[in-house]
FIKOLZA-1660 file (N, C-alpha, C; in steps of 0.1 Angstrom, whole numbers, plus 5000, padded with zeros to 4 digits):
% residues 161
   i   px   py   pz ch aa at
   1 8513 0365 5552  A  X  N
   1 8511 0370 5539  A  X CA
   1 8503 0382 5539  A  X  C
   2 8493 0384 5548  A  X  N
   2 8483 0396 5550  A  X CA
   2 8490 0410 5552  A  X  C
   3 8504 0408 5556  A  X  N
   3 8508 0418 5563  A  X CA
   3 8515 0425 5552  A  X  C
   4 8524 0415 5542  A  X  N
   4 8532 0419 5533  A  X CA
   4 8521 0421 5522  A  X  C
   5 8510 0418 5520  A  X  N
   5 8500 0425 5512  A  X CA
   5 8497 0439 5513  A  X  C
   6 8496 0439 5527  A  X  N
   6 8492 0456 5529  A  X CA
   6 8505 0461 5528  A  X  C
   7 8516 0460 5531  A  X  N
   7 8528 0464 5528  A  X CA
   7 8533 0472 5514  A  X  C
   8 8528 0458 5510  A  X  N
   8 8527 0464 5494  A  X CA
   8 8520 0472 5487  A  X  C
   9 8509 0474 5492  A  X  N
   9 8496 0480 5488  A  X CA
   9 8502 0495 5492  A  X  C
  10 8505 0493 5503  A  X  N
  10 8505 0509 5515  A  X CA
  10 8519 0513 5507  A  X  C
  11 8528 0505 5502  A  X  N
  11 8541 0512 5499  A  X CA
  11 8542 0517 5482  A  X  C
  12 8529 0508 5470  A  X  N
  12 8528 0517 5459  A  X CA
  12 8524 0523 5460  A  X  C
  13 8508 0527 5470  A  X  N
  13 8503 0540 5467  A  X CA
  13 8508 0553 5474  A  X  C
  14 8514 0552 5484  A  X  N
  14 8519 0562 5493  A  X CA
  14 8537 0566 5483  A  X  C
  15 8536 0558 5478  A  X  N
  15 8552 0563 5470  A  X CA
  15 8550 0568 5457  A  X  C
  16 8539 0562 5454  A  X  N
  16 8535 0563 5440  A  X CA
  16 8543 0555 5431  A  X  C
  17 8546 0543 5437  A  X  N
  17 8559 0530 5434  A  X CA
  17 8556 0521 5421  A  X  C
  18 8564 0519 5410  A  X  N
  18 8560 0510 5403  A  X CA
  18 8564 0496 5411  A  X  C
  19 8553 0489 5399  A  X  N
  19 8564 0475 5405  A  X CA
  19 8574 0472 5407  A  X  C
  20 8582 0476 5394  A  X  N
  20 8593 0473 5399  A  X CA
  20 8602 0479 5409  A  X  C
  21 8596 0487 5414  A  X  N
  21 8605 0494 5426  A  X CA
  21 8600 0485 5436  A  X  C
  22 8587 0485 5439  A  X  N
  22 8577 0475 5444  A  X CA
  22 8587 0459 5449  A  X  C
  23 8591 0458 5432  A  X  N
  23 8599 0440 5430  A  X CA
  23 8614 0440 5442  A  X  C
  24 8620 0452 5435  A  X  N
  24 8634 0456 5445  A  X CA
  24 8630 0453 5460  A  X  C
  25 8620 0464 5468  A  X  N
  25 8621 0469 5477  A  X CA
  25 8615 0451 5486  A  X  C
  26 8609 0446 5481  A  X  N
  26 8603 0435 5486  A  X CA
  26 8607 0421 5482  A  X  C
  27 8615 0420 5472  A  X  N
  27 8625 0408 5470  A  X CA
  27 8612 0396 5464  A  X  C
  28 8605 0402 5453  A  X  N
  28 8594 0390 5452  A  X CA
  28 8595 0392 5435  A  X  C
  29 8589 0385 5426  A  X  N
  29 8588 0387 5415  A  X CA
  29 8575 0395 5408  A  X  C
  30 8575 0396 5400  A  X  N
  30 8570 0409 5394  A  X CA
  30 8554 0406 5392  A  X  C
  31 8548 0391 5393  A  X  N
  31 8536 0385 5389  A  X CA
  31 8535 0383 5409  A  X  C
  32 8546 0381 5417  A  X  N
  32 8539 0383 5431  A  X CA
  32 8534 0398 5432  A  X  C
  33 8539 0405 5431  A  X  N
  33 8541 0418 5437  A  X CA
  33 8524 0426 5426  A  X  C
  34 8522 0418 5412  A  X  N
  34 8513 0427 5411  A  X CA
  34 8500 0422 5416  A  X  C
  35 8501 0406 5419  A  X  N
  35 8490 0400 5424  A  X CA
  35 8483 0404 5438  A  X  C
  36 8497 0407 5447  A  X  N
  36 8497 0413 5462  A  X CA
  36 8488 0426 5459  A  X  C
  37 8493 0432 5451  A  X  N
  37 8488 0448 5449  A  X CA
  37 8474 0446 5445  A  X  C
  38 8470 0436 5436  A  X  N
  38 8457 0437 5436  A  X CA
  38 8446 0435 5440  A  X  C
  39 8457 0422 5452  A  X  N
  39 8450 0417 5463  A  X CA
  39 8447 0429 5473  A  X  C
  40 8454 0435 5478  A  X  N
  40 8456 0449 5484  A  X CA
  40 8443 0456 5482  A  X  C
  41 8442 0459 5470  A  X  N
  41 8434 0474 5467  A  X CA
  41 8420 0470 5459  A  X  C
  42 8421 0451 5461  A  X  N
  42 8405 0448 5465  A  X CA
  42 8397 0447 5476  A  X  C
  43 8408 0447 5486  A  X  N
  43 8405 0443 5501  A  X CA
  43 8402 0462 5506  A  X  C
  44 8407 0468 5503  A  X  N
  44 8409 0481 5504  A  X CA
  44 8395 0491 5505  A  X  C
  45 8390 0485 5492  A  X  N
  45 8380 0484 5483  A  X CA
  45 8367 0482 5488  A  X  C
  46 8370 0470 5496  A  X  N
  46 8355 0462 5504  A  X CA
  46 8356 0468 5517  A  X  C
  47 8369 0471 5524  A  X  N
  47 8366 0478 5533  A  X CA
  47 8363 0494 5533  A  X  C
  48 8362 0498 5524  A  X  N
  48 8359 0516 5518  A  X CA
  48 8344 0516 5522  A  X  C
  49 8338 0508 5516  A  X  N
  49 8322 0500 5519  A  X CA
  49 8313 0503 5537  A  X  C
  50 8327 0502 5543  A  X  N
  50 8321 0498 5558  A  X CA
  50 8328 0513 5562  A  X  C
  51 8336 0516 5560  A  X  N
  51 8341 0532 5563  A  X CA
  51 8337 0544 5560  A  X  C
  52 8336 0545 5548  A  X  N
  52 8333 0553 5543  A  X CA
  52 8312 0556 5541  A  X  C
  53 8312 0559 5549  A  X  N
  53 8297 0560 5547  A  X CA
  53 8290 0571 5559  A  X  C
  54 8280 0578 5564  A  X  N
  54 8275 0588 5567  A  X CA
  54 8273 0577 5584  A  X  C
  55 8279 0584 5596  A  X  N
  55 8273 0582 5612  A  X CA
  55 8259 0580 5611  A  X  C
  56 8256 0590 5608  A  X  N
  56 8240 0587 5605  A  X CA
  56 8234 0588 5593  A  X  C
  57 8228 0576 5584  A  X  N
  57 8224 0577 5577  A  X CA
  57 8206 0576 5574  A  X  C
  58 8202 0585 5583  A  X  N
  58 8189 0589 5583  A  X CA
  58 8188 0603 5584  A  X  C
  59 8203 0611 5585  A  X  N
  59 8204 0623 5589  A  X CA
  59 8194 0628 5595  A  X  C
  60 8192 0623 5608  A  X  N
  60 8178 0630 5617  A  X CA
  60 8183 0637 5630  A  X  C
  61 8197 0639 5631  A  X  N
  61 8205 0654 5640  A  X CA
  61 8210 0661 5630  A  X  C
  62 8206 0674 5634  A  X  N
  62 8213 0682 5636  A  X CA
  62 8231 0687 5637  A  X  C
  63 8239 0686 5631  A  X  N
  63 8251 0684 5638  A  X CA
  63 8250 0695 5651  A  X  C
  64 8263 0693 5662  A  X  N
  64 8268 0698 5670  A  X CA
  64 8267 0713 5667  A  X  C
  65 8278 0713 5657  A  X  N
  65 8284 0725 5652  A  X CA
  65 8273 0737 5650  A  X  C
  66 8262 0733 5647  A  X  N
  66 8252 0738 5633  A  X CA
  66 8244 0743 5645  A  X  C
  67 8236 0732 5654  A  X  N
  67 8227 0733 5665  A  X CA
  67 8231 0744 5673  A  X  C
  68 8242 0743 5679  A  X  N
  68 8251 0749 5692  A  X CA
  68 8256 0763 5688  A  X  C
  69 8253 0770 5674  A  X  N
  69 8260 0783 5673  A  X CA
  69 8246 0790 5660  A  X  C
  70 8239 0798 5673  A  X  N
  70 8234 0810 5667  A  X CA
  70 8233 0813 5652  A  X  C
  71 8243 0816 5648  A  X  N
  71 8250 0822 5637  A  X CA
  71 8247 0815 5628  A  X  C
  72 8247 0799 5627  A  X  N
  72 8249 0788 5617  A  X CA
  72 8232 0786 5612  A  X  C
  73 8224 0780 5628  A  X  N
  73 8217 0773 5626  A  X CA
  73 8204 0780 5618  A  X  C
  74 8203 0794 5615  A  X  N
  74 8189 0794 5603  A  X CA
  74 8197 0795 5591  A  X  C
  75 8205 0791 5588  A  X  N
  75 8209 0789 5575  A  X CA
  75 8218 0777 5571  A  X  C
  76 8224 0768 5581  A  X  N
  76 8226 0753 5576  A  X CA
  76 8222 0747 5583  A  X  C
  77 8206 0747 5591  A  X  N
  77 8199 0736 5599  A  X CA
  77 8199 0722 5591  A  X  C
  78 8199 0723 5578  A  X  N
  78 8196 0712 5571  A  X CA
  78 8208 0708 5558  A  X  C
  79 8221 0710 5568  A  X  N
  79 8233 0708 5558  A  X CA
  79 8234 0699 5565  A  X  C
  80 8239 0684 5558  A  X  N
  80 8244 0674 5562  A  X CA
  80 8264 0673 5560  A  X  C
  81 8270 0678 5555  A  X  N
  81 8276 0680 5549  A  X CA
  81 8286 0692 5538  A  X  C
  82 8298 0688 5532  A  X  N
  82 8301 0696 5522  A  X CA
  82 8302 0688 5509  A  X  C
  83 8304 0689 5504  A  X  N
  83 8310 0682 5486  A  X CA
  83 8315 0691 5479  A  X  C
  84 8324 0684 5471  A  X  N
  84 8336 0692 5463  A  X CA
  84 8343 0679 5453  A  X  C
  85 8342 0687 5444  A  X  N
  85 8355 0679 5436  A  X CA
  85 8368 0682 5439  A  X  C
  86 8379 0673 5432  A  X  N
  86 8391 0680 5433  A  X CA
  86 8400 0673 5420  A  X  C
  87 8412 0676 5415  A  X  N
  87 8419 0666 5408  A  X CA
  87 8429 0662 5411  A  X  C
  88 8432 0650 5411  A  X  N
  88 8445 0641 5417  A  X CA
  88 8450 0637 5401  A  X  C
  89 8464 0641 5404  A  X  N
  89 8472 0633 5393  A  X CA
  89 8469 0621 5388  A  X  C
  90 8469 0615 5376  A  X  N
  90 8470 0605 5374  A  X CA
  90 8476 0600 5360  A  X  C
  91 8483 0586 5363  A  X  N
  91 8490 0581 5351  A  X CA
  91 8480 0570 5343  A  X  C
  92 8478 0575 5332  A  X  N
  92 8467 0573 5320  A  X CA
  92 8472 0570 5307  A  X  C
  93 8473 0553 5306  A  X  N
  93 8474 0551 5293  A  X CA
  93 8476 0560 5282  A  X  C
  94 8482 0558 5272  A  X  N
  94 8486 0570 5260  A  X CA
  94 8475 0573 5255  A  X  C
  95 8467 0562 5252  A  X  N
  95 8455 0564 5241  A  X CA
  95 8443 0568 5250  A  X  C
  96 8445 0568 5261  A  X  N
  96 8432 0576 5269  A  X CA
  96 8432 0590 5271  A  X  C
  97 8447 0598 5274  A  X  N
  97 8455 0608 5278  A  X CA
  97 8447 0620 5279  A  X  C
  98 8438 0620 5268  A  X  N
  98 8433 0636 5260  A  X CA
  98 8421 0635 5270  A  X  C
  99 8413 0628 5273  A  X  N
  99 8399 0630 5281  A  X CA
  99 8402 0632 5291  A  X  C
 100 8417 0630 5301  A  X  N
 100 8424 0634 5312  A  X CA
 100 8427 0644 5317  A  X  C
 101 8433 0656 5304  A  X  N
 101 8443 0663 5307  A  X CA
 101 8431 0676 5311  A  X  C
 102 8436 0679 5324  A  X  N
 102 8425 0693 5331  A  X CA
 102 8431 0704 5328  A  X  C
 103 8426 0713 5334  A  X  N
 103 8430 0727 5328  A  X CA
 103 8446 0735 5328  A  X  C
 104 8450 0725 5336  A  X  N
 104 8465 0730 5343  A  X CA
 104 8475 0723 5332  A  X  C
 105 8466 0714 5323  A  X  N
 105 8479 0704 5310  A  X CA
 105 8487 0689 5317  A  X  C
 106 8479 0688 5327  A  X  N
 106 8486 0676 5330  A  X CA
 106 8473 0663 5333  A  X  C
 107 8474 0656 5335  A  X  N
 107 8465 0640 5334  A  X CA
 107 8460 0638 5350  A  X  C
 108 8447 0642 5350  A  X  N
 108 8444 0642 5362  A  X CA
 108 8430 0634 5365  A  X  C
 109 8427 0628 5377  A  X  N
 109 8415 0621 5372  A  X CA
 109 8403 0633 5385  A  X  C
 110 8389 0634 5381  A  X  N
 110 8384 0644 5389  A  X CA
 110 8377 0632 5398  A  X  C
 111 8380 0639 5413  A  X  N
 111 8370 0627 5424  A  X CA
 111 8362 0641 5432  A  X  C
 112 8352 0630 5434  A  X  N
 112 8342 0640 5442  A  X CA
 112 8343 0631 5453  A  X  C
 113 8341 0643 5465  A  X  N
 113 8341 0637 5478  A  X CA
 113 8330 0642 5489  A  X  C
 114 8325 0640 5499  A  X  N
 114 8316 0645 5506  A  X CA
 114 8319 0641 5518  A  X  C
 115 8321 0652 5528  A  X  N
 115 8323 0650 5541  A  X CA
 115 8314 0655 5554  A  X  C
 116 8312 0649 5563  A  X  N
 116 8306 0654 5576  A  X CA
 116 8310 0666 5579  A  X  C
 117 8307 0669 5594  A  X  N
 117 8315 0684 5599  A  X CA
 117 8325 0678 5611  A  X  C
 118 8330 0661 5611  A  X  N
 118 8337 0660 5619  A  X CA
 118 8349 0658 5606  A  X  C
 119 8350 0660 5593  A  X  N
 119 8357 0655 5583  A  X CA
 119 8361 0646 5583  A  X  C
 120 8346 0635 5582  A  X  N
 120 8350 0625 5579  A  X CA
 120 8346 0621 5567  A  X  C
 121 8349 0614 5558  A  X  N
 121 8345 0611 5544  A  X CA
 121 8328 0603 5545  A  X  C
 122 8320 0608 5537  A  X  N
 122 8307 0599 5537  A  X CA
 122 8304 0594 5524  A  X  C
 123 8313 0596 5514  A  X  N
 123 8313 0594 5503  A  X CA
 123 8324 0597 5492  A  X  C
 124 8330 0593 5485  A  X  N
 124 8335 0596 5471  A  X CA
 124 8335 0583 5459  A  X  C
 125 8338 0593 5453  A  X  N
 125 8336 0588 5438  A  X CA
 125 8343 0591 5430  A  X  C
 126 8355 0578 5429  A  X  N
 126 8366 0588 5421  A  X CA
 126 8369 0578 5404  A  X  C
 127 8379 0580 5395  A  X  N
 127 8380 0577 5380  A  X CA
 127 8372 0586 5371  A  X  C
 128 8371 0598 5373  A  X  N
 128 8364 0608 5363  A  X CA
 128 8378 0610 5357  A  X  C
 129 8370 0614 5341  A  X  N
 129 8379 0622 5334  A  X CA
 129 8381 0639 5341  A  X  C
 130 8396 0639 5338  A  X  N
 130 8402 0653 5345  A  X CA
 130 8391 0660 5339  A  X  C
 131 8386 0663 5321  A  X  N
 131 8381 0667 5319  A  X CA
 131 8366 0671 5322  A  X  C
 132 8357 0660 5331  A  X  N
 132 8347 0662 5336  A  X CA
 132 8345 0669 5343  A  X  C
 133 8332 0683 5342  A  X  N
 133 8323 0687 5348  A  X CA
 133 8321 0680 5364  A  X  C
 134 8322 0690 5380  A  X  N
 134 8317 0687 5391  A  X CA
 134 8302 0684 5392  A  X  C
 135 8296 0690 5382  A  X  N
 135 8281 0685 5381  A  X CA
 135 8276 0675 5373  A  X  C
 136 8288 0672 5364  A  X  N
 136 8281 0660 5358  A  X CA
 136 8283 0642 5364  A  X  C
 137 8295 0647 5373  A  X  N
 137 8300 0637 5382  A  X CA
 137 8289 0636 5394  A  X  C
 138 8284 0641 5398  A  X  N
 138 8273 0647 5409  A  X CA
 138 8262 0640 5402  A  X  C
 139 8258 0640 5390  A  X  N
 139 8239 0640 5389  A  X CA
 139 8246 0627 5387  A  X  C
 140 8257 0619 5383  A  X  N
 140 8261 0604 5380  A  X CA
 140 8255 0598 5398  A  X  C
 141 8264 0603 5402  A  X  N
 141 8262 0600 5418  A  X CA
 141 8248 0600 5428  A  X  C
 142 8238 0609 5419  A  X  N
 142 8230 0611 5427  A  X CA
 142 8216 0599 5417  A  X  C
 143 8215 0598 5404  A  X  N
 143 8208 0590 5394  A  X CA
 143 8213 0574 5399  A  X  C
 144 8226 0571 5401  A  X  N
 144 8230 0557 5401  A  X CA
 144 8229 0551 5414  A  X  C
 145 8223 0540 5413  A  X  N
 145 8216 0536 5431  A  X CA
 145 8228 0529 5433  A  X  C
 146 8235 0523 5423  A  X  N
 146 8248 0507 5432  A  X CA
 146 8259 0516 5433  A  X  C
 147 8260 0531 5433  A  X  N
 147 8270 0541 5440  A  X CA
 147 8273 0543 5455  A  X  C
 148 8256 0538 5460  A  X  N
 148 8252 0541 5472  A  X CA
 148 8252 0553 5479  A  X  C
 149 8251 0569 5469  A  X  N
 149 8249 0584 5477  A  X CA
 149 8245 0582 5486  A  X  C
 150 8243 0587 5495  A  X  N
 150 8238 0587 5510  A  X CA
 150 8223 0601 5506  A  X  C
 151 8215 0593 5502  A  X  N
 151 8205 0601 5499  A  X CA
 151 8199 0605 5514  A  X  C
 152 8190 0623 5517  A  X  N
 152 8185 0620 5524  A  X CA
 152 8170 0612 5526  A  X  C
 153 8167 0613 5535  A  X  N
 153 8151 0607 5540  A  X CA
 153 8142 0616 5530  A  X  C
 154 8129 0609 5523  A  X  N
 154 8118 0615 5516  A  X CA
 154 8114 0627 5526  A  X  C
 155 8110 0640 5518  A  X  N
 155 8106 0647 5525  A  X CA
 155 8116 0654 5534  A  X  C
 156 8128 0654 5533  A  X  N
 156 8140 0663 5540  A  X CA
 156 8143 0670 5531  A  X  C
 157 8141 0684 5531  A  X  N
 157 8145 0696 5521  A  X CA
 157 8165 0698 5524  A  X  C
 158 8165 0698 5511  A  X  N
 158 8182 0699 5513  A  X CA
 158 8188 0711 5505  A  X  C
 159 8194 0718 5508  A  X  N
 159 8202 0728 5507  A  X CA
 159 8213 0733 5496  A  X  C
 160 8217 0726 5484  A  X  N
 160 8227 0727 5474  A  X CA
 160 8228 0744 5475  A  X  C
 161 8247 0745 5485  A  X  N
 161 8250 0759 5483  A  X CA
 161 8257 0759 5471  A  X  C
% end
């Protein structure tokens, strides 16, 4: 059953599949297929937890990158990272629609992400309104402790370019 859960999971979001295509493609009924999926993208969810998080979370190297090239290191000795917003499409109830719609007129939700310099993800935060502000999403992230930011160490001066 674990397998056709992720199945399911991996084939709505990568297709962008309703259930009922979902129901077709996998021969189950429509209360399996949404239960699988939510089984799916709780499990998804808890494992984001163990993945998604900073190699080092005391940031006390230096990266590679940063250390090893002249050029970089008096000016991002103390970058851990990048962050950026972006907006991903999204399909949004009728009556929510308007706090959605970003600058381009379509229903988007805004996620902020933060990556290493091996690109790997050490954080995101996504379900913003399309219409929200990259900084108002940010001080949310940085104020709220059960988000888990990857704060640094007291006393490590940090860099916002």
């Amino acid at each position: 059953m674990a397998k056709e859960v992720l199945g399911i999971t991996l084939y709505m979001l990568a297709q962008g599949g309703s259930i009922r295509l979902a129901k077709e493609r996998f021969q189950h009924s429509t209360e399996t297929i949404s239960r699988y999926f939510s089984r799916g993208l709780k499990s998804l969810l808890l494992l984001s937890v163990e993945v998604i998080k900073p190699a080092d979370p005391q940031f006390r190297e230096i990266p590679v990158e940063i250390r090893n090239d002249a050029r970089y290191m008096p000016f991002f000795k103390n970058c851990v990272g990048a962050i950026d917003g972006t907006h991903v499409d999204a399909s949004i109830p009728v009556e929510d629609q308007v706090r959605y719609i970003g600058r381009h007129g379509t229903t988007t939700q805004n996620v902020m992400a933060v990556c290493d310099f091996n690109m790997c993800f050490t954080f995101t935060l996504a379900g913003w309104e399309g219409t929200a502000h990259d900084s108002r999403i940010f001080a949310r992230a940085l104020g709220d402790n059960r988000l888990n930011f990857p704060h640094p160490p007291q006393g490590m001066k940090i860099n916002f370019c």
